[in-house]
PDB file of N, CA, C and O in Angstrom:
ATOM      1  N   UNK A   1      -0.825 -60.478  67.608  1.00  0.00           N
ATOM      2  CA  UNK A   1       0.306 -61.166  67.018  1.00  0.00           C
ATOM      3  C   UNK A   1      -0.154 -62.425  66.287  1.00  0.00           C
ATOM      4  O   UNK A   1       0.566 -62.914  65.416  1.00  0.00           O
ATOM      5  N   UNK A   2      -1.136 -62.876  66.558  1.00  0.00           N
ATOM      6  CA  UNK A   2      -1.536 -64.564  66.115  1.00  0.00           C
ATOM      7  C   UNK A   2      -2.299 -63.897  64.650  1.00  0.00           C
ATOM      8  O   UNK A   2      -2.158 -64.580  63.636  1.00  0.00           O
ATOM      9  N   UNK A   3      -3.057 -62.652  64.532  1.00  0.00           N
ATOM     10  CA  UNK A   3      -3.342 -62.630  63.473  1.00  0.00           C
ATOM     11  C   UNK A   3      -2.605 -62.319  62.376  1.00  0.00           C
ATOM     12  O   UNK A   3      -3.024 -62.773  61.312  1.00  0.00           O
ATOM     13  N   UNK A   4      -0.901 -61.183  62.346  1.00  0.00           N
ATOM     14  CA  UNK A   4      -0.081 -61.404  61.790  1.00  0.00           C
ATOM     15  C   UNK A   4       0.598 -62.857  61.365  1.00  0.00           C
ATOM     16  O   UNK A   4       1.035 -63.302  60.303  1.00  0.00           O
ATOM     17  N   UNK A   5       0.503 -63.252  62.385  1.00  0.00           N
ATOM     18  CA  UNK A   5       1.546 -64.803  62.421  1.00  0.00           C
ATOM     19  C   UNK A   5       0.522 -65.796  61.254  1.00  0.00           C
ATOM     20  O   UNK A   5       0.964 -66.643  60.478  1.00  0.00           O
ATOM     21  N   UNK A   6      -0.515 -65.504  61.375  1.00  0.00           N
ATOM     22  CA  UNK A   6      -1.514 -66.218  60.657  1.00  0.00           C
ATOM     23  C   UNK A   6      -1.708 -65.797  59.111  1.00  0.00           C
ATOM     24  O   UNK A   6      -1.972 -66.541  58.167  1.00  0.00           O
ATOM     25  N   UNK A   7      -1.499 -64.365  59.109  1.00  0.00           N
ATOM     26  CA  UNK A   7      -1.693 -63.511  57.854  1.00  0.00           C
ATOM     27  C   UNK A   7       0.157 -64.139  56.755  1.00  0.00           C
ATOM     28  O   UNK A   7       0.295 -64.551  55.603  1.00  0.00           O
ATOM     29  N   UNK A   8       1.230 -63.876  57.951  1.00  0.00           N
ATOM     30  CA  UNK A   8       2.351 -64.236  57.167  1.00  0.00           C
ATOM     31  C   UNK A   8       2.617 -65.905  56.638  1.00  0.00           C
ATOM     32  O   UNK A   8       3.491 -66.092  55.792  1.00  0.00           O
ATOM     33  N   UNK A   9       1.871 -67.016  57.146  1.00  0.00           N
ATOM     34  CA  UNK A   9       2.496 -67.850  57.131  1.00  0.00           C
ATOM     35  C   UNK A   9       1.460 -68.419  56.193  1.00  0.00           C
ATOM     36  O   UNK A   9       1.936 -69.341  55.530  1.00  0.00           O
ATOM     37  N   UNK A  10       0.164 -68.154  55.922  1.00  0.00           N
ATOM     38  CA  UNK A  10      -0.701 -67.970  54.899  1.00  0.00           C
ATOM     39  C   UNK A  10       0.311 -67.438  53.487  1.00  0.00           C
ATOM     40  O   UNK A  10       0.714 -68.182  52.593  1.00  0.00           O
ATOM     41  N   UNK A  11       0.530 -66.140  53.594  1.00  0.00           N
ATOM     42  CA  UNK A  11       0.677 -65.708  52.181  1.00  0.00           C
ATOM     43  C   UNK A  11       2.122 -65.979  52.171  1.00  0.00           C
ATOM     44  O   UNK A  11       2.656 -65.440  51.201  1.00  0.00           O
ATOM     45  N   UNK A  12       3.219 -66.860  53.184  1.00  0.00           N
ATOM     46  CA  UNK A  12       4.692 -67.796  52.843  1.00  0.00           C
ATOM     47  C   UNK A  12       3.872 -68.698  52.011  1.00  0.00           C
ATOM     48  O   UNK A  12       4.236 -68.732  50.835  1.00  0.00           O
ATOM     49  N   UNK A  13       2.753 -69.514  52.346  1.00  0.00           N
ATOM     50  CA  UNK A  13       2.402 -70.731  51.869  1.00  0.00           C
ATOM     51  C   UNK A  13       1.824 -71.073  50.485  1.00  0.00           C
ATOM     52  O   UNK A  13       1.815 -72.111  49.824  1.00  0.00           O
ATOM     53  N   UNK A  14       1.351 -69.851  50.283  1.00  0.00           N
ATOM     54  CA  UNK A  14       1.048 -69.106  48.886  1.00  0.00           C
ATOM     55  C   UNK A  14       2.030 -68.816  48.102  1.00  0.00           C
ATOM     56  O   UNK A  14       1.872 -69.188  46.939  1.00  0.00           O
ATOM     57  N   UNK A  15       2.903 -68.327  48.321  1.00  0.00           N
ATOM     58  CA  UNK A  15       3.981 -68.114  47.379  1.00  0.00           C
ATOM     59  C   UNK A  15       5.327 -69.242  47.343  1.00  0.00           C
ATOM     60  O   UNK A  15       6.177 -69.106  46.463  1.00  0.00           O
ATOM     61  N   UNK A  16       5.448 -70.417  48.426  1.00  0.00           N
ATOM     62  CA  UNK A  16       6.206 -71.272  48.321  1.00  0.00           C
ATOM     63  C   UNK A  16       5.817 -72.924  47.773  1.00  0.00           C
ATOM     64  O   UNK A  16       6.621 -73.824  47.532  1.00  0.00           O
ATOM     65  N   UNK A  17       4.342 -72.960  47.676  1.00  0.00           N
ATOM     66  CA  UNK A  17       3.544 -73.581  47.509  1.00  0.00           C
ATOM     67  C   UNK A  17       2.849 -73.665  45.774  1.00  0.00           C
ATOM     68  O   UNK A  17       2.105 -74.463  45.203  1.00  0.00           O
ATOM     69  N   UNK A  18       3.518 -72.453  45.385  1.00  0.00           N
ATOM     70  CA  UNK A  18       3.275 -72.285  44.070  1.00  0.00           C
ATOM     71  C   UNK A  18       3.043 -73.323  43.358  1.00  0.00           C
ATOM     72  O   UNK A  18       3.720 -74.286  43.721  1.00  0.00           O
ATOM     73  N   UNK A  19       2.251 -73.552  42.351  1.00  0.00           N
ATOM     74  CA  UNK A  19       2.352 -74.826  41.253  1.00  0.00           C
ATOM     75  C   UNK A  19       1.435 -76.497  41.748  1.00  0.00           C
ATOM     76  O   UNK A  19       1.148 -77.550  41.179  1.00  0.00           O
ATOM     77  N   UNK A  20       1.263 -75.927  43.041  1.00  0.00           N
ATOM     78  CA  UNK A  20       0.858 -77.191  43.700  1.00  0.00           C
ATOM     79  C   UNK A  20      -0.929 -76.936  43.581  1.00  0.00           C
ATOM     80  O   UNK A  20      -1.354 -75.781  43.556  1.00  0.00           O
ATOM     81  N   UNK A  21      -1.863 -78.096  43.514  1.00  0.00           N
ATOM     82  CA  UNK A  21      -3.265 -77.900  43.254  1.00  0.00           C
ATOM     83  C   UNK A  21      -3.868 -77.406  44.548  1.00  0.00           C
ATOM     84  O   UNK A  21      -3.629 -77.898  45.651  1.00  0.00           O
ATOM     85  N   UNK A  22      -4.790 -76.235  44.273  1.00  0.00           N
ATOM     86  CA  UNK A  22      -5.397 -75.950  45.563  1.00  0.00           C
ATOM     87  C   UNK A  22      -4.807 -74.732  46.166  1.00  0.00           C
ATOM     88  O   UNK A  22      -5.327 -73.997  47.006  1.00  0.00           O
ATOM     89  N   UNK A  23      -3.743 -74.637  45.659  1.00  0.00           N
ATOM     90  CA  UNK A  23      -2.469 -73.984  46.651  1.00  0.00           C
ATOM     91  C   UNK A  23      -3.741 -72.503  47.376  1.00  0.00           C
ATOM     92  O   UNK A  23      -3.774 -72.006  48.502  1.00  0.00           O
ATOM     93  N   UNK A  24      -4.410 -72.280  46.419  1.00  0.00           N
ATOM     94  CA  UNK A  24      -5.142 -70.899  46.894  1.00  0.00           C
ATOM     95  C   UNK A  24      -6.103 -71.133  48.329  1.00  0.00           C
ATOM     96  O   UNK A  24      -6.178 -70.568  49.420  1.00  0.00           O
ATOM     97  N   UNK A  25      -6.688 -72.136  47.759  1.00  0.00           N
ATOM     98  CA  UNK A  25      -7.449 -72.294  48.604  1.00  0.00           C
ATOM     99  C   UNK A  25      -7.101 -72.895  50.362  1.00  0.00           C
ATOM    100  O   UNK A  25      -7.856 -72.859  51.334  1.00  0.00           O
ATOM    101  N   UNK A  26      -5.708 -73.411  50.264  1.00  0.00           N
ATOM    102  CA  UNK A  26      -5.113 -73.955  51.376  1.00  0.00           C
ATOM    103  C   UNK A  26      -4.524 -72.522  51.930  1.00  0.00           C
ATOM    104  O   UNK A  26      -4.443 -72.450  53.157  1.00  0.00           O
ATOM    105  N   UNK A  27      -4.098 -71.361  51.167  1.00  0.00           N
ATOM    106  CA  UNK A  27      -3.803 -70.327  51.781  1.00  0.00           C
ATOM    107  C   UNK A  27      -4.976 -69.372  52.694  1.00  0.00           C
ATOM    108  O   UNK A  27      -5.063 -68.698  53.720  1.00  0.00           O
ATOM    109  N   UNK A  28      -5.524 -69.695  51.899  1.00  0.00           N
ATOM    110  CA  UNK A  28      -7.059 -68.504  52.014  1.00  0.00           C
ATOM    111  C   UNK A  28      -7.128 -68.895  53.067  1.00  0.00           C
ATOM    112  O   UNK A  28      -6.896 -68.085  53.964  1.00  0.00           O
ATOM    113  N   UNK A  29      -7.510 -70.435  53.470  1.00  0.00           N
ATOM    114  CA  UNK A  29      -8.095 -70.857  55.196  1.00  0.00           C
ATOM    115  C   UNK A  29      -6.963 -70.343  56.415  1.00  0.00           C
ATOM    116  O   UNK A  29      -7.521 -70.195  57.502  1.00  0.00           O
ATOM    117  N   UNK A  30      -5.692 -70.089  56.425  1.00  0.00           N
ATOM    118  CA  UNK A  30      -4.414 -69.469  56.689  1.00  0.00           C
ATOM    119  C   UNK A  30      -5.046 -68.045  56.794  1.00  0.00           C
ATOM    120  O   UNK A  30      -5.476 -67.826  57.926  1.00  0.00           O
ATOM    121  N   UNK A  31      -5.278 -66.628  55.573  1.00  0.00           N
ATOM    122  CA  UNK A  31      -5.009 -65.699  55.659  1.00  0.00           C
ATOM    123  C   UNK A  31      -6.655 -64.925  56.121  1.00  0.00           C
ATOM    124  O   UNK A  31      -6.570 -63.840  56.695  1.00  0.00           O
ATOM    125  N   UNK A  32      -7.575 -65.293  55.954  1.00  0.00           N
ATOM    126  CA  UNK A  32      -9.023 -64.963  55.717  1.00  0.00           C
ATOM    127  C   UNK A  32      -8.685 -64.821  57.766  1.00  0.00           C
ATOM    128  O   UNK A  32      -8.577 -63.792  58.433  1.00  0.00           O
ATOM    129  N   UNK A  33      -8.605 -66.343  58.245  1.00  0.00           N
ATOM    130  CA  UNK A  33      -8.433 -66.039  60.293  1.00  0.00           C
ATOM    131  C   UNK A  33      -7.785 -64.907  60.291  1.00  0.00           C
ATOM    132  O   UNK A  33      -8.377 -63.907  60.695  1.00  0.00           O
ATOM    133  N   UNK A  34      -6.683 -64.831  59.921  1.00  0.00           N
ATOM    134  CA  UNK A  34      -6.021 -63.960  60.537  1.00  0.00           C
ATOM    135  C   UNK A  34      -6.167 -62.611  60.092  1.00  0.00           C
ATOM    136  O   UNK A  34      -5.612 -61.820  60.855  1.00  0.00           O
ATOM    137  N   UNK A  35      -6.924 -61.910  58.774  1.00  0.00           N
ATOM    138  CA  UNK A  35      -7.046 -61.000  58.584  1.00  0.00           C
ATOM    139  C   UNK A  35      -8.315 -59.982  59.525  1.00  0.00           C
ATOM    140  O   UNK A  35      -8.194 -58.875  60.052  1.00  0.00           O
ATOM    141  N   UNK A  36      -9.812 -61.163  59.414  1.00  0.00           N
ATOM    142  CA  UNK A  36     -10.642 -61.539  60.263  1.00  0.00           C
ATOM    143  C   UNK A  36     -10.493 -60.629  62.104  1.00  0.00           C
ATOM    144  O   UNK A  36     -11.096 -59.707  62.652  1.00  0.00           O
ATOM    145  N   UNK A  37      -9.154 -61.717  62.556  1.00  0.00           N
ATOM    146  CA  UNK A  37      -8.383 -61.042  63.425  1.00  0.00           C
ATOM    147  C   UNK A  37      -7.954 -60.347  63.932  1.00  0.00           C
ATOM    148  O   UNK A  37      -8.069 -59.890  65.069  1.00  0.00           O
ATOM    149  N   UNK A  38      -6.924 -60.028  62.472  1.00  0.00           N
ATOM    150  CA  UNK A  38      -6.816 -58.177  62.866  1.00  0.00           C
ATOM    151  C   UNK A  38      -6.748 -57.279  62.539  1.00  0.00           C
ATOM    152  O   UNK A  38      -5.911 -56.388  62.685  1.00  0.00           O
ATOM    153  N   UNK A  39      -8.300 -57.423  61.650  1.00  0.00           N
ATOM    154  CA  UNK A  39      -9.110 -56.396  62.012  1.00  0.00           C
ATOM    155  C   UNK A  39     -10.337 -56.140  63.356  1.00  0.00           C
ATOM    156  O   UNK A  39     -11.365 -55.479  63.504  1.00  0.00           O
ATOM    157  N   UNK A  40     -10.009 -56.520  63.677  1.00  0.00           N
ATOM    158  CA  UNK A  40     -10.855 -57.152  65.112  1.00  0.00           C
ATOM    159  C   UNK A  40     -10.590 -56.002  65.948  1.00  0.00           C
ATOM    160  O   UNK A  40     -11.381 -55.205  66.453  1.00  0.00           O
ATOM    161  N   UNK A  41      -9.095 -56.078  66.009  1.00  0.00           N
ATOM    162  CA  UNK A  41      -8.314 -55.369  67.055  1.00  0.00           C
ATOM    163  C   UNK A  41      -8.289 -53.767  66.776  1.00  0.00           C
ATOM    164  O   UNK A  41      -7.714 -53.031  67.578  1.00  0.00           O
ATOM    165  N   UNK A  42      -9.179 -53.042  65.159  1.00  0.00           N
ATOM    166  CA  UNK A  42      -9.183 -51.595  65.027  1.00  0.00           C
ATOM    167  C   UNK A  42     -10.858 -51.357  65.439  1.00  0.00           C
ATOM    168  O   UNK A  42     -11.567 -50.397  65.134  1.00  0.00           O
ATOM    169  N   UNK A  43     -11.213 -52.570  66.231  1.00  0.00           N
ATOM    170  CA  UNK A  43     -12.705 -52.180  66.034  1.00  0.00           C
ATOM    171  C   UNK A  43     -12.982 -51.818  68.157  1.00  0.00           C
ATOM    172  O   UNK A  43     -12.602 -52.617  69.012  1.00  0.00           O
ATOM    173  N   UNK A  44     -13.411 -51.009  68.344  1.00  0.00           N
ATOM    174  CA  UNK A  44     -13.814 -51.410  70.013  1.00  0.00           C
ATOM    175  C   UNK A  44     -14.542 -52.604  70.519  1.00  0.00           C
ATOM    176  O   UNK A  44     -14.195 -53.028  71.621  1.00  0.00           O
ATOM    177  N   UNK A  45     -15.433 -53.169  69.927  1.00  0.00           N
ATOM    178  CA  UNK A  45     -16.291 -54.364  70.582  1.00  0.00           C
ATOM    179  C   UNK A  45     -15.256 -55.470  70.056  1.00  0.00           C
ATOM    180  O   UNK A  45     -15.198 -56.487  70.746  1.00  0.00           O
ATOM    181  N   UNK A  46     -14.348 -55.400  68.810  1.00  0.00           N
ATOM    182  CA  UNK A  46     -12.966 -56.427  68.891  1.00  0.00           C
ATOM    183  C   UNK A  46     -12.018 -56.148  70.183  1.00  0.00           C
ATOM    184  O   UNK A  46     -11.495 -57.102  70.759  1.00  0.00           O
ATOM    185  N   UNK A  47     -11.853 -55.084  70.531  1.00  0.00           N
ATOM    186  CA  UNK A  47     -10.416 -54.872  71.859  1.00  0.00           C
ATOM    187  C   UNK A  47     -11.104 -55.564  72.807  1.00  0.00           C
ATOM    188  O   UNK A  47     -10.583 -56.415  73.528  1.00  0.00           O
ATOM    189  N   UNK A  48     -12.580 -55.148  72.852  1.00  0.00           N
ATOM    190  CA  UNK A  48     -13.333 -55.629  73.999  1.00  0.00           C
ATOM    191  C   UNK A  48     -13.422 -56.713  74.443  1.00  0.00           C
ATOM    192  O   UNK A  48     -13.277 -57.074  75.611  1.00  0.00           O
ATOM    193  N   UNK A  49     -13.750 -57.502  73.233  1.00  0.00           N
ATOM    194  CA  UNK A  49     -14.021 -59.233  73.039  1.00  0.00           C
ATOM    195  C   UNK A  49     -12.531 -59.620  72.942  1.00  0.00           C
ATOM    196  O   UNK A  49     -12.612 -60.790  72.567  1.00  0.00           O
ATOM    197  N   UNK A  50     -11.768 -59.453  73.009  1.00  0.00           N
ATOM    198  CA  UNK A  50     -10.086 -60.013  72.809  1.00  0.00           C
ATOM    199  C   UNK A  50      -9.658 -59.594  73.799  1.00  0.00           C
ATOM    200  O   UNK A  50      -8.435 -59.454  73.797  1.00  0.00           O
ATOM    201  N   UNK A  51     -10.413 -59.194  75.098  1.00  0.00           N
ATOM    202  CA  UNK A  51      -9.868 -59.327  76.650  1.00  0.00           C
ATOM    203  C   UNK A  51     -10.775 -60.155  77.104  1.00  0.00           C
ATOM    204  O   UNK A  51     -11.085 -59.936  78.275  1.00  0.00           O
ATOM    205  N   UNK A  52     -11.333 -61.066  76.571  1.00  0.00           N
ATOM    206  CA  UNK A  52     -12.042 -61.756  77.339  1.00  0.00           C
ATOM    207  C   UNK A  52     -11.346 -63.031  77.485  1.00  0.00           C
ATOM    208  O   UNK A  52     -10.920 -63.623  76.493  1.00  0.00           O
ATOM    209  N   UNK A  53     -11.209 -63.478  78.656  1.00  0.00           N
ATOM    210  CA  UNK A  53     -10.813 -64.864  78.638  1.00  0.00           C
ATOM    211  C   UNK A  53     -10.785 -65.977  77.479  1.00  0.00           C
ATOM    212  O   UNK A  53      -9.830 -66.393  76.824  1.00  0.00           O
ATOM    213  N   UNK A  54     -12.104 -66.313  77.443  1.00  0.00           N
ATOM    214  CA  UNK A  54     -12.733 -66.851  76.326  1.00  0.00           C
ATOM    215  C   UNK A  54     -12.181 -66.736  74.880  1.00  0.00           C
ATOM    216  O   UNK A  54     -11.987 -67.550  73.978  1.00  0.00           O
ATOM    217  N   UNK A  55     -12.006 -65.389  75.021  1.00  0.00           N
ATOM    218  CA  UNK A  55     -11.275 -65.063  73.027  1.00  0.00           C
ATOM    219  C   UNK A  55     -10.114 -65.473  73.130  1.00  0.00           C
ATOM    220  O   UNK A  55      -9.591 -65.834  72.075  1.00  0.00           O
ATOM    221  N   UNK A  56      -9.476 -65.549  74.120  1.00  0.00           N
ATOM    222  CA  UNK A  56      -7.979 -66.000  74.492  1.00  0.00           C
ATOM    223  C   UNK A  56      -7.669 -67.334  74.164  1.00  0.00           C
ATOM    224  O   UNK A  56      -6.761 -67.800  73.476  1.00  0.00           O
ATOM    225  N   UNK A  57      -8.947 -68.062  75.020  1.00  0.00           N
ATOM    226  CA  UNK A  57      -8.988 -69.542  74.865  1.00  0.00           C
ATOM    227  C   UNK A  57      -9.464 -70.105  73.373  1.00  0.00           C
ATOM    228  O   UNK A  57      -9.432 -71.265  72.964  1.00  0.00           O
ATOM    229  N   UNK A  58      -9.856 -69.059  72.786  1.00  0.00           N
ATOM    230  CA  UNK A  58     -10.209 -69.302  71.322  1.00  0.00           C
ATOM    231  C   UNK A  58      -9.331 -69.088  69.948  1.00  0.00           C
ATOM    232  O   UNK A  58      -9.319 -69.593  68.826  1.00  0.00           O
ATOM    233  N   UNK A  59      -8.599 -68.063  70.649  1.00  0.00           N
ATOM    234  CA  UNK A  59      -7.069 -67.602  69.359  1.00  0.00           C
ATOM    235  C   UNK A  59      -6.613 -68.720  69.654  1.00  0.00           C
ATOM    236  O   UNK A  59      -6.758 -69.508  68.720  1.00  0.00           O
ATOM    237  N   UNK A  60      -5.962 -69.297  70.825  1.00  0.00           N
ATOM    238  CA  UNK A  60      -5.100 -69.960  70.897  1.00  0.00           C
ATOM    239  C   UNK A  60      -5.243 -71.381  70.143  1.00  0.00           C
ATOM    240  O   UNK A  60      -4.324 -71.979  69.583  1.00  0.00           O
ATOM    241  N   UNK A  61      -6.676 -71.826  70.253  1.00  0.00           N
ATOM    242  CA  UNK A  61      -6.981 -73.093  70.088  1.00  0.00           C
ATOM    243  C   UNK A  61      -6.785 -73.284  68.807  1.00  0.00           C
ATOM    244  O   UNK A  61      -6.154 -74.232  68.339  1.00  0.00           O
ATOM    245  N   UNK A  62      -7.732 -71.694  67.678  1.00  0.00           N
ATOM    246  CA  UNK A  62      -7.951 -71.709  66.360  1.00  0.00           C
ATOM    247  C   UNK A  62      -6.479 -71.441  65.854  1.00  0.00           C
ATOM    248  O   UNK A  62      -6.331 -72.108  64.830  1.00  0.00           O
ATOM    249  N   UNK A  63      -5.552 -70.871  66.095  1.00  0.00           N
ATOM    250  CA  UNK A  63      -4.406 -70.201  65.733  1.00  0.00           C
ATOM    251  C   UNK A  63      -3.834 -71.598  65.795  1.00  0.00           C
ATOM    252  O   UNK A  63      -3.829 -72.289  64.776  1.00  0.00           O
ATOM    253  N   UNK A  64      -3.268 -72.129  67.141  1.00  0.00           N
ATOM    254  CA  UNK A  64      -2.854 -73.611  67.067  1.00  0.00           C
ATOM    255  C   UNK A  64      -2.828 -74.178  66.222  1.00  0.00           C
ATOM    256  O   UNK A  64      -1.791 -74.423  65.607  1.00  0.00           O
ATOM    257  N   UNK A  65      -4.253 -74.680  65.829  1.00  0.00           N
ATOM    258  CA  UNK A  65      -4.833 -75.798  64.647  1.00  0.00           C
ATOM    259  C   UNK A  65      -4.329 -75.427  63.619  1.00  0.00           C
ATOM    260  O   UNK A  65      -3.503 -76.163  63.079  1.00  0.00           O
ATOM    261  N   UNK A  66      -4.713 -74.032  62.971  1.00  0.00           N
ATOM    262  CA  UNK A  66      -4.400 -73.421  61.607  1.00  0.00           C
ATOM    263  C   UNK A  66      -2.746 -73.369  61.344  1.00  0.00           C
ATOM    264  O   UNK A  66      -2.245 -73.478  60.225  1.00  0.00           O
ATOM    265  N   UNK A  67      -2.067 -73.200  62.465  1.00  0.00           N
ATOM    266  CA  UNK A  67      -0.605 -73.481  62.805  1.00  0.00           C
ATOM    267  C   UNK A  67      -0.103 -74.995  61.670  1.00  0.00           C
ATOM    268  O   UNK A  67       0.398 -75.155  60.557  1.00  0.00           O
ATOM    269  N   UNK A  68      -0.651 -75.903  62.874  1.00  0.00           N
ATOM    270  CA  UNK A  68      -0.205 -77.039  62.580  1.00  0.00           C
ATOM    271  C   UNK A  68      -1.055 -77.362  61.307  1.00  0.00           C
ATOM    272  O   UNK A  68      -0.629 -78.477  61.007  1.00  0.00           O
ATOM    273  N   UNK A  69      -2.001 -77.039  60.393  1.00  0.00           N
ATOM    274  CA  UNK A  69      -2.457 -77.353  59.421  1.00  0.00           C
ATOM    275  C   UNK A  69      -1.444 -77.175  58.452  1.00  0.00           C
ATOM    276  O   UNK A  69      -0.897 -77.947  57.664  1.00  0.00           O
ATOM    277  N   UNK A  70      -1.292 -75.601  58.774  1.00  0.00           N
ATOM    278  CA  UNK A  70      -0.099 -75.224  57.380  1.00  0.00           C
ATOM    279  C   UNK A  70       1.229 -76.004  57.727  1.00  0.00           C
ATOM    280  O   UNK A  70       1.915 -75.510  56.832  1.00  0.00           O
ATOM    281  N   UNK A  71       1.730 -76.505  58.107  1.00  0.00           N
ATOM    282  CA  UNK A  71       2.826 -77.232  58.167  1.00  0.00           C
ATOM    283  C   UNK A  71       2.193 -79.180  57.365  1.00  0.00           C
ATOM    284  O   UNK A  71       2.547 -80.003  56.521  1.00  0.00           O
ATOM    285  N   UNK A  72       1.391 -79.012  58.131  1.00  0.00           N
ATOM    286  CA  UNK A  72       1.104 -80.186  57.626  1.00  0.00           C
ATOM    287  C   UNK A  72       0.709 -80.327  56.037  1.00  0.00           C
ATOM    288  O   UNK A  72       1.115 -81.111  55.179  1.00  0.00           O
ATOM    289  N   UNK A  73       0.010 -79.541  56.002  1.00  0.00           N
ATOM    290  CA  UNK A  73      -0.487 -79.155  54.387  1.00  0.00           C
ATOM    291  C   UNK A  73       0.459 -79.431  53.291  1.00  0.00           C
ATOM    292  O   UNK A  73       0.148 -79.174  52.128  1.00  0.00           O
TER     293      UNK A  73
END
């Protein structure tokens, strides 16, 4: 879900963001995680590594940040 959530709010920010300098490149850091992501999840050593504690503690942290970036942005 965090890599959808990441993929949609990327390419909202892209298309509402229009006209503004950069706009691509502030999306890309948004859609590149989350695509990254999930594709992760069609791969086995991704399902594998995304039950690990650790990857858990790592979506959350990176997803978070990238969260509050695009708002802030």
């Amino acid at each position: 879900m965090a890599g959808y959530l990441l993929l949609a709010v990327g390419l909202i920010n892209l298309r509402y963001q229009t006209g503004k300098s950069s706009v691509l490149t502030h999306s890309l850091i948004l859609i590149v995680p989350g695509a990254l992501l999930l594709a992760s999840t069609f791969t086995d050593a991704g399902k594998k590594w995304l039950h690990t504690k650790a990857a858990t503690a790592i979506v959350i942290t990176c997803g978070g940040l990238l969260l509050v970036y695009s708002f802030i942005n």
